[in-house]
FIGU-725754 format. One record per residue: residue number from 0; chain; residue in one letter; z, y, x of N, C-alpha, C in turn. Coordinates in steps of 0.1 Angstrom, whole numbers. Example, Ala and Ser with C-alpha at 12.3 -4.5 7.8 and 13.67 -1.06 7.14 Angstrom:
2
NODE resi chain resn  n.pz  n.py  n.px ca.pz ca.py ca.px  c.pz  c.py  c.px
NODE    0     A    A    78   -57   132    78   -45   123    78   -33   132
NODE    1     A    S    71   -22   128    71   -11   137    79     0   129
END
This chain:
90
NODE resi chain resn  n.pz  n.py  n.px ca.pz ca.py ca.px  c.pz  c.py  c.px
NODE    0     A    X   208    46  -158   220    54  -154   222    64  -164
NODE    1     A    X   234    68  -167   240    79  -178   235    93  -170
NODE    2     A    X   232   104  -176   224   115  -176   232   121  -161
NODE    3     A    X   244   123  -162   252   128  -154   253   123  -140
NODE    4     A    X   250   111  -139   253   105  -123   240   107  -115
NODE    5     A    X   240   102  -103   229   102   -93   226    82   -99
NODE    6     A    X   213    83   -91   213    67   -92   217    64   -75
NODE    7     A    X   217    50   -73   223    45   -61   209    42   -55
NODE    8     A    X   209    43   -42   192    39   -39   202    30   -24
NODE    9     A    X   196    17   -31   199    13   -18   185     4    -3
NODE   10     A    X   185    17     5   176    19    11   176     5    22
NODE   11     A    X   185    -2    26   182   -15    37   178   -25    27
NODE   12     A    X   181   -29    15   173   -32     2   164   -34     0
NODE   13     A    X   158   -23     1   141   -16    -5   133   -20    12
NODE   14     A    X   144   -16    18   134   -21    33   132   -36    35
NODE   15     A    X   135   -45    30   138   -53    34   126   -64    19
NODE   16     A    X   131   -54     9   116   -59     4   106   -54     7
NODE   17     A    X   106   -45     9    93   -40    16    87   -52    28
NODE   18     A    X    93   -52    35    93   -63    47    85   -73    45
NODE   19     A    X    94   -81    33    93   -94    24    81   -91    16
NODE   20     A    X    75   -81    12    61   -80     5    49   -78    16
NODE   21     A    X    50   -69    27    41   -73    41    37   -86    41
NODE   22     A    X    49   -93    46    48  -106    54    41  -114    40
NODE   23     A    X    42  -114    32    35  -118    20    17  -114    19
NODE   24     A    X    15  -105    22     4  -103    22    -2  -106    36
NODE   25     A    X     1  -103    46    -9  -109    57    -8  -122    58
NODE   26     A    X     0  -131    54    -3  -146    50    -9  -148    39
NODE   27     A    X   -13  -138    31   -23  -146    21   -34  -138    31
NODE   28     A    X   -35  -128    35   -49  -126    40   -50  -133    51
NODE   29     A    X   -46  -142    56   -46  -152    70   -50  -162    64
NODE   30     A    X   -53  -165    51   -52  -179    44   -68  -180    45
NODE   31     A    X   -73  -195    48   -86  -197    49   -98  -191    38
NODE   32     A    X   -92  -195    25   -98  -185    12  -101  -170    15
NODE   33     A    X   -96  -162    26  -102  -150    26  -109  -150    37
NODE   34     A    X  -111  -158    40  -123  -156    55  -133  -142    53
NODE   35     A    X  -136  -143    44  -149  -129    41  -147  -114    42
NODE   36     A    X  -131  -117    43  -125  -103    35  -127   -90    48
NODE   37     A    X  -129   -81    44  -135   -70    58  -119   -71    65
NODE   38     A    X  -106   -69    55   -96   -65    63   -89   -76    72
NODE   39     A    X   -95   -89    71   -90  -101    79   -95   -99    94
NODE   40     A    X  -104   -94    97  -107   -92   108  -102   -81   121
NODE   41     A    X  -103   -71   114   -87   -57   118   -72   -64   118
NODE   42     A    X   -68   -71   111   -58   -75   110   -55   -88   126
NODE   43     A    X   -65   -99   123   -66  -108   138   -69  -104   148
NODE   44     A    X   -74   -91   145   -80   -80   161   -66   -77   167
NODE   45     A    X   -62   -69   158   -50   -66   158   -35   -72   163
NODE   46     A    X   -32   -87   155   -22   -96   158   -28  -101   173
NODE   47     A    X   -42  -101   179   -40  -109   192   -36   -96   201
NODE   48     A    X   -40   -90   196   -49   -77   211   -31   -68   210
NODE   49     A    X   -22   -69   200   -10   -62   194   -12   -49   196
NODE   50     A    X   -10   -36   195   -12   -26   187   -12   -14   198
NODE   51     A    X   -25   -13   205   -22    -4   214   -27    12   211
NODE   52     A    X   -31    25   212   -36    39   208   -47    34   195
NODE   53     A    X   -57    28   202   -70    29   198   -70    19   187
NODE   54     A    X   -60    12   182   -62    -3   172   -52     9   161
NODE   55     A    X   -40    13   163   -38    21   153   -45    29   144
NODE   56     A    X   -56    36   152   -65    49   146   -72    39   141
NODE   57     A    X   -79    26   145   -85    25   136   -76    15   125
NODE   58     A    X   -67     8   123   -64     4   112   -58    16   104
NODE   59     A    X   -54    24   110   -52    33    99   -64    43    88
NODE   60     A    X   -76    38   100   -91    48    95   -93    38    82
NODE   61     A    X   -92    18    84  -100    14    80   -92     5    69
NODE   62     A    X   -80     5    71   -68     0    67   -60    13    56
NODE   63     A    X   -52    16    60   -45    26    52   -51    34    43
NODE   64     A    X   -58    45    49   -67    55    43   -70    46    29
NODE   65     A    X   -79    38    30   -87    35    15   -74    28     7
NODE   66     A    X   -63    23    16   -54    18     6   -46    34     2
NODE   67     A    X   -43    42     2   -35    50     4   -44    58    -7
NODE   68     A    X   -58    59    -4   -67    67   -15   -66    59   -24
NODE   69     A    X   -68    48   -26   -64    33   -40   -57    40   -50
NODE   70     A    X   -45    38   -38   -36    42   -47   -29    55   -54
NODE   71     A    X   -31    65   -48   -33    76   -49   -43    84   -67
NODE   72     A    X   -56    77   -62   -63    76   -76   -56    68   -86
NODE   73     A    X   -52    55   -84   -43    47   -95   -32    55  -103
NODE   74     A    X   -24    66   -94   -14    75  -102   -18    89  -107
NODE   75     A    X   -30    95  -105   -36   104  -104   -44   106  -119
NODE   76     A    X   -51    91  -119   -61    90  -135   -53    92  -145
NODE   77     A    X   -42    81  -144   -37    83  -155   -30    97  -160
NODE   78     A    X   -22   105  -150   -15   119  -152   -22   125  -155
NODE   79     A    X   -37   125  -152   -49   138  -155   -53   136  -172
NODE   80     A    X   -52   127  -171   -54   118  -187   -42   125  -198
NODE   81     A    X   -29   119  -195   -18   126  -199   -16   142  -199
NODE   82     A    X   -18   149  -188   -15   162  -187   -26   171  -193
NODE   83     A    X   -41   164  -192   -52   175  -195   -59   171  -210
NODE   84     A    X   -62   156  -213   -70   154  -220   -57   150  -235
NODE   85     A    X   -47   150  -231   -40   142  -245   -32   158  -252
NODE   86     A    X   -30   167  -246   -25   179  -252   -37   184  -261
NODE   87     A    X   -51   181  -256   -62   192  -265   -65   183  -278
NODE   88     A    X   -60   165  -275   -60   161  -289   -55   167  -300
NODE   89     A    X   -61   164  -312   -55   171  -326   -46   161  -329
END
């Protein structure tokens, strides 16, 4: 976009891939190949039992949180890198 404008965000869009990226992932984690995986089993607990107080708190304890800290660290290393260690280079 030219310096002067806003950019256009179009938000039913972004939801909608968003959506389309979900549904993408809990079919590969449904896929026989992940049987092992800790989060396949929160997730089947989940899809039978569907989502009442107590399945929330925990997919969000056991689900979210470490994805949320993932990713969090993923944007974090690099800026700390950039902002602290690359200005004292010579």
């Amino acid at each position: 976009t030219p310096l002067g404008s806003s950019p256009v965000l179009l938000l039913p869009q972004d939801w909608a891939i968003g959506l389309l990226y979900v549904k993408v992932a809990f079919r590969l984690l449904l896929l026989p190949a992940m049987q092992g995986h800790p989060w396949r089993a929160l997730v089947l607990e989940a899809l039978e039992a569907g989502l009442p107080r107590h399945h929330r708190r925990v997919l969000s304890r056991d689900v979210l949180v470490p994805l949320l800290w993932t990713l969090a660290r993923l944007l974090a290393v690099p800026y700390a890198l950039i902002s602290c260690v690359l200005p004292r280079l010579p």
